[in-house]
C-alpha positions as CSV (number, residue, x, y, z in Angstrom):
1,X,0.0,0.0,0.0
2,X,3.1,2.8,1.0
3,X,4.2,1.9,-2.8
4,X,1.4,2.9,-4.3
5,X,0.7,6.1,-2.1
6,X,4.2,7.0,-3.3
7,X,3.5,6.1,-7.0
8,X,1.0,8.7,-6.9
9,X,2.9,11.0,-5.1
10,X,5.5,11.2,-7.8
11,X,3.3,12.4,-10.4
12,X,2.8,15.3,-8.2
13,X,6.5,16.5,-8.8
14,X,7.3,19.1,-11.1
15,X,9.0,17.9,-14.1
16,X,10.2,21.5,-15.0
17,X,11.0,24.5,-13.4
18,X,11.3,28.1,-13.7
19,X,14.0,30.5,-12.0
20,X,11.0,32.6,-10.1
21,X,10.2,29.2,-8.4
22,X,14.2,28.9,-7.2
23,X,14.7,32.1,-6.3
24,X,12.9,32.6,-3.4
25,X,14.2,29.4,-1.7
26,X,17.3,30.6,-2.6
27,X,17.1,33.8,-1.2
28,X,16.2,32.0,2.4
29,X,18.9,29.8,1.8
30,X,21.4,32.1,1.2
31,X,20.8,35.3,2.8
32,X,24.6,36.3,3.1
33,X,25.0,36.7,-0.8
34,X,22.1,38.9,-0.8
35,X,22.0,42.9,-0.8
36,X,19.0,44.0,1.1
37,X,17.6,47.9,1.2
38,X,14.8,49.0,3.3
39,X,12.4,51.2,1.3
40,X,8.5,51.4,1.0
41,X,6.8,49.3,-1.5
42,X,3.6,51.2,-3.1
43,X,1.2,50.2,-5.4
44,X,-1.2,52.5,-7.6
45,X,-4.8,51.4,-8.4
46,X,-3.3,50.3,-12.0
47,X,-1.6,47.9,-10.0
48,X,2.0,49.4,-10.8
49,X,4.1,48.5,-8.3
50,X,7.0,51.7,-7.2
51,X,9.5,52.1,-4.1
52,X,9.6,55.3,-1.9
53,X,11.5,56.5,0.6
54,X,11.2,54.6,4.5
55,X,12.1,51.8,5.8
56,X,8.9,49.6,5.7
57,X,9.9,46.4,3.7
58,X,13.3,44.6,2.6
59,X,14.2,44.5,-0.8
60,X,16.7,42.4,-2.3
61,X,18.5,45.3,-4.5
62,X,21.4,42.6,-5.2
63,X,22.5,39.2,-5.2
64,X,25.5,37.1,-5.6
65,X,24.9,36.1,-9.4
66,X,28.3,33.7,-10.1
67,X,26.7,31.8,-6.9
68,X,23.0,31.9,-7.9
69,X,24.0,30.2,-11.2
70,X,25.4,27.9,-9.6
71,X,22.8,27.3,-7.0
72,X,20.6,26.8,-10.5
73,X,23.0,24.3,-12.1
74,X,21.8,21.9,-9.1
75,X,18.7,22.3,-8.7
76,X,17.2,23.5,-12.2
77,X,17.3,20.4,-14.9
């Protein structure tokens, strides 16, 4: 019975990925290769998303690319 429960299980795993879908986890992962700003995060009622001044939110502003490639390289196939 725990075979089969698994059998369908594995169907349920992604055969393809994206980069959005790493980064995140990455960015938890690996918080020391990251640059982080605080700003404000607005959003008009177009749904345009714009920073301001204050401290409010953390924003990855840069990130460790050579690494983050490499990060990919494992766990994007």
């Amino acid at each position: 019975m725990g075979n089969l429960v698994a059998d369908e299980l594995i169907r349920f795993v992604p055969k393809s990925i994206s980069v959005a879908d790493v980064y995140v986890p990455y960015c938890f992962l690996n918080g020391d290769k990251l640059k982080i700003e605080k700003r404000t995060v607005n959003c008009d009622f177009k749904g345009k998303t714009y920073f301001t001044s204050g401290e409010k939110h953390e924003i990855v502003t840069d990130l460790d690319f050579e690494h983050f490639q490499e990060y990919l390289k494992i766990y994007l196939k």
